[in-house]
N, C-alpha and C positions, 0 to 999 in steps of 0.2 A: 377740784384738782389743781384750780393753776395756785391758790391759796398755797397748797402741799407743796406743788412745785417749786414755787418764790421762795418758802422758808427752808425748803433743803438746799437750794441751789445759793441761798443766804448764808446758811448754816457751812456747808462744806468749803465755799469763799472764806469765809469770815476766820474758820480753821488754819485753813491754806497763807493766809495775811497774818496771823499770830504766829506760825512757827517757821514764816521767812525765810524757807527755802528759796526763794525766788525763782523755781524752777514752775511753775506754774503761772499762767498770767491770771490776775486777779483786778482787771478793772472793770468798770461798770459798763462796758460792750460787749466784755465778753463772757459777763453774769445773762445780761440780755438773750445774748446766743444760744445759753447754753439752758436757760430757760425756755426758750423757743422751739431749741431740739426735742427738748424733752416732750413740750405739749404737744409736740406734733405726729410722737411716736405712742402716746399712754389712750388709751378708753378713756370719752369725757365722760361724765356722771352730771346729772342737774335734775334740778330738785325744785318745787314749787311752793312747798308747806313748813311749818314747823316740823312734822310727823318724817318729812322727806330728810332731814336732816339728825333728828332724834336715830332714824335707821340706819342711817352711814354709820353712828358712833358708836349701835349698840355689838358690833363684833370686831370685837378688840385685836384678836388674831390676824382676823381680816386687814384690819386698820394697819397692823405693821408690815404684813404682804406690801400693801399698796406701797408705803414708806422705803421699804426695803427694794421695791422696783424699783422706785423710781431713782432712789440716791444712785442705785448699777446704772440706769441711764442717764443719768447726770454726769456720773465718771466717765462714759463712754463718749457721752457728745464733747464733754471737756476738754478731751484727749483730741479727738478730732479738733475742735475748734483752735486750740492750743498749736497746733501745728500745721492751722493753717489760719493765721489770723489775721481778719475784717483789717482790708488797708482805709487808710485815711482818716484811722485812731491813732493816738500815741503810746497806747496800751499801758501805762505808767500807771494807774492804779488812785492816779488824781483827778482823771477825766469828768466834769460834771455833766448833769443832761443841760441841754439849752436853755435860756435866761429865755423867756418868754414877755410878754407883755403884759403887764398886770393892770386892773379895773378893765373899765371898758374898752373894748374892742371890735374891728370889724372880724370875723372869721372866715380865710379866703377857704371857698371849699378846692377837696385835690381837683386836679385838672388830668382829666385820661384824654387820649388818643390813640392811632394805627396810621400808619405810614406805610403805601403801598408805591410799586416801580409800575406806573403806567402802560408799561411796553407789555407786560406780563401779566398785571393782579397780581404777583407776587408778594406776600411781606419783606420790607428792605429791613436788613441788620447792617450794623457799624456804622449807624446817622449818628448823627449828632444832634440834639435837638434840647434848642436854648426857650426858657419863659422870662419875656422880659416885661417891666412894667418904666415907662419914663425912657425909654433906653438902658433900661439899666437889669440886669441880671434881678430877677424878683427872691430875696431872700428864700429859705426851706425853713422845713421846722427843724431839724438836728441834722447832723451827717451823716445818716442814711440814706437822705432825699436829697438826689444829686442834680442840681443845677448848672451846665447844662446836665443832660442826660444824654446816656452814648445807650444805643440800642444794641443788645446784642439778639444771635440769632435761634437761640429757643425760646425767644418772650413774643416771636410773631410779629414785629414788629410793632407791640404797642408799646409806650409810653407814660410817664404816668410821674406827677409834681406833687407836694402838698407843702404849699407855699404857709413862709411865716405869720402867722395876725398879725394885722395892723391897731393902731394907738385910736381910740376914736375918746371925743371931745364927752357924749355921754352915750346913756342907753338910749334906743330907738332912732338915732339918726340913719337916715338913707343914702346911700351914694351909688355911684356905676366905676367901678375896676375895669379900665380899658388895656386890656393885657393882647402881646403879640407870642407868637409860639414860632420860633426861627429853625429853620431845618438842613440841616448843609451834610454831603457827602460828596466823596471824590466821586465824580463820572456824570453827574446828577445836576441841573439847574436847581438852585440853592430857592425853598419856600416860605412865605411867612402867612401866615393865618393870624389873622383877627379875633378877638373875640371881648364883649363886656359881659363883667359878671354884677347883678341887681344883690346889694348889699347891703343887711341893714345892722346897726352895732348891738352888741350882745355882754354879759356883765360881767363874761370872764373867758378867758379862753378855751376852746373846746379842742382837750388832748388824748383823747382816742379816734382813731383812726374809720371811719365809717364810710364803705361803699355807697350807701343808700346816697350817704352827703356828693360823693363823686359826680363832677362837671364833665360830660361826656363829651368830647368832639367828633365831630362828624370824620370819615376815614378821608388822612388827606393821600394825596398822591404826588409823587416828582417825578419829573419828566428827564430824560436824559439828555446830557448836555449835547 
């Protein structure tokens, strides 16, 4: 399905860019979006065999239902996204993804957390909370993954980074990433948490996104001022 997904939401872009109406935004964040809406509202389908796959194609009928959904849900999330679109793109339709680090590399895995108010156990929203490495703001992978990060208040207070790969000299070197995680809100004594991450270089860099890889922090808490 996301196969199907990608090439209709390719397909009716691609259309939308050839007859330059300009009434539709057509860059490559808000193809992302609108492929995201879609997989997240369709029946997945998976398959383990040749045999699993031979079945999908032998009902033809079927096959254009599926096509025919999904292009209606592709225009519908389009519409939506269109008219409310992802800040901190330029929407221009020349946007590329992020230049990464090519050969060797180390790969930093994401960094999660939970930020709770002491006084309560309650989860705090509207922190702000910075990942620095040297003092310095530790790059993200694209502009989705916001460094700092501003907590809002249906995410429960957790937090959650996926810092850029770093450049490494080859494969198998070992190092420690001594990174600090900085927490500041109005009312609140301002926190920093510690932490090293045990890192060893890898042949390329790793661009999907995986929980399992996810660096858990322990739940911090701020105390009020």
């Amino acid at each position: 399905m996301e196969d199907l997904v990608k090439a209709t939401v390719t397909e009716l872009f691609d259309a939308e860019e050839r007859g330059a109406s300009g009434s539709w935004c057509t860059c490559r964040q808000c193809r992302m979006d609108v492929a995201c809406y879609v997989l997240n509202r369709i029946r997945p389908e998976y398959v383990v065999s040749s045999r699993g796959i031979a079945y999908t194609e032998q009902d033809y009928g079927e096959k254009l239902q599926k096509t025919a959904d999904v292009v209606s849900m592709a225009r519908e999330g389009w519409a939506r996204i269109n008219a409310t679109k992802r800040p901190g793109h330029e929407h221009n339709g020349m946007e590329k993804a992020a230049t990464l680090v090519e050969g060797p590399v180390f790969n930093v895995p994401p960094v999660m957390g939970r930020v709770f108010n002491v006084s309560n156990f309650e989860p705090i929203s509207g922190a702000t909370v910075s990942l620095y490495h040297l003092d310095e703001l530790l790059p993200m992978t694209d502009a989705n993954w916001q460094n700092p990060y501003h907590i809002v208040k249906n995410t429960a207070g957790t937090f959650i980074f996926w810092p850029r790969p770093m450049a490494a000299a080859s494969i198998g070197l070992s190092t420690a990433l001594a990174l600090r995680v900085h927490i500041s809100l109005d009312g609140f004594e301002p926190l920093d948490h510690y932490l090293e991450l045990k890192l060893v270089s890898e042949a390329r860099y790793s661009s999907q996104f995986s929980m399992q890889a996810v660096y858990r922090l322990p739940d911090l808490y701020v105390f009020p001022s």
